[in-house]
N, C-alpha and C positions, 0 to 999 in steps of 0.2 A: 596807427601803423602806416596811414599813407606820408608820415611823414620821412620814416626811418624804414623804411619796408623794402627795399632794395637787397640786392649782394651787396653793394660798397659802403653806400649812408653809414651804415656802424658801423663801418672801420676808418672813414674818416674820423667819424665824431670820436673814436674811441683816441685815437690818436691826438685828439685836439685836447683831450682834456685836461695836461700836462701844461698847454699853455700854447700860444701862438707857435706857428709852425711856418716858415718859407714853402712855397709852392714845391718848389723841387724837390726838398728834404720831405714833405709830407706823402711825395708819391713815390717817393723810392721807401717808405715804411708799410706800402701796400704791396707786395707782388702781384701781378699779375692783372694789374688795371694800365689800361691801356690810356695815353693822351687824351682822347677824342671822350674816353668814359670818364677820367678825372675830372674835365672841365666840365663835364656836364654833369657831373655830380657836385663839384663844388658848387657849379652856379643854380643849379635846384635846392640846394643847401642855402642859399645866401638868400635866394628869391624866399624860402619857407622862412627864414627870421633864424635860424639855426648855427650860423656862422659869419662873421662879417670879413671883408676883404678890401682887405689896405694896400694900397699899391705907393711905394716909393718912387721919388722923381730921381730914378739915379740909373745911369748906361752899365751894365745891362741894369734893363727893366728887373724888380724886386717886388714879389707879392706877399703877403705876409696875410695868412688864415687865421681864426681866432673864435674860439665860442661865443655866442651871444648869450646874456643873460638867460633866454631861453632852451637856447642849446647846453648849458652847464643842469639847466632844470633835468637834466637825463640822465647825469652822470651817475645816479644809484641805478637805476636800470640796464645802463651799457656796462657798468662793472658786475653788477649779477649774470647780466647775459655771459661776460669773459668766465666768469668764474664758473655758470654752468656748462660754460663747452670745454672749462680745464678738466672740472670734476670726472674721474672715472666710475663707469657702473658695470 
């Protein structure tokens, strides 16, 4: 839990599991995270083994997020978690 136990952690990861995602593109799929909370979730993500972060050598700067073998290890959990906050009761 201390890995994914946040507000944000699983809705990055939920979003990554589709496939790599540009920085920009990945935080306009969240509302309501704020810069200063993206980056520091991304880089808590990256530091846990959870996500790796490729940076292009091209003007403007180009980041590119990505699951890591570890990180993909969750994707039955992060889509039961989606499905039990669809399901109605």
């Amino acid at each position: 839990m201390n890995l994914i136990g946040t507000k944000w952690k699983p809705l990055i990861l939920f979003h990554l599991l589709e496939g790599g995602l540009r920085s920009g593109i990945l935080q306009k799929k969240i509302p309501g995270i704020s810069n200063k909370m993206f980056t520091q979730t991304v880089r808590d993500l990256e530091k846990d083994g959870l996500i790796s972060r490729k940076v292009f050598p091209v003007v403007p700067p180009k980041v590119e997020y990505r699951l890591t073998n570890r990180g993909k290890s969750l994707e039955d959990i992060l889509r039961r978690l989606d499905k039990w906050g669809s399901d109605d009761y």
